[in-house]
N, C-alpha and C positions, 0 to 999 in steps of 0.2 A: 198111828205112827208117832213116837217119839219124836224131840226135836231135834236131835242127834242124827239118830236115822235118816228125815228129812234133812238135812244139812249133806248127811254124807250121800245123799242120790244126787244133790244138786252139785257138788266138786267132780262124782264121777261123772256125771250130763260133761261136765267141764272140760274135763280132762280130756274127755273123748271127742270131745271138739275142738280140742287144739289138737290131737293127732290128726286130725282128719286134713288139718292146714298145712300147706307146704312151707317147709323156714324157707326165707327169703335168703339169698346169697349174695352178701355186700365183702365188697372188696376194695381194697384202702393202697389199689395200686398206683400205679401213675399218671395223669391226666393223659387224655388222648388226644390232647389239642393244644395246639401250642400258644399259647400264651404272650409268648417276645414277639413273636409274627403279627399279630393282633396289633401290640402297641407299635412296631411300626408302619403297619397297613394306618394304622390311627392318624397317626403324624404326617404319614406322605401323604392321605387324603385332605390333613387338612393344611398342609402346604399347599396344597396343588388348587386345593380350594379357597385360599389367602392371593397366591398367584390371580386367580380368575378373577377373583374379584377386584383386586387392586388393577387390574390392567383392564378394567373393562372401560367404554369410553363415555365420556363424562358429557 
């Protein structure tokens, strides 16, 4: 076999192993999680855990 020849069975090996793989499906929609809710669950938590602590008894 030629070097050529050999080159070209190892592209087709290739090829046919990337058909054989499913494309992956990404999608650049819109988060599904909200974000703003996050930062203020953040802030009340740590109010509320500022509160606790400063009022705890000395």
């Amino acid at each position: 076999m030629e070097r050529r020849e050999m080159v070209g069975t190892v592209q087709d090996q290739r090829n046919q192993q990337n058909h054989d793989v499913q494309p992956q499906i990404v999608s650049n929609g819109p988060p599904k999680h909200s974000y703003c809710m996050d930062v203020w669950l953040f802030i009340i938590f740590h109010m509320l855990l500022f509160l606790f602590v400063y009022l705890l008894p000395r």
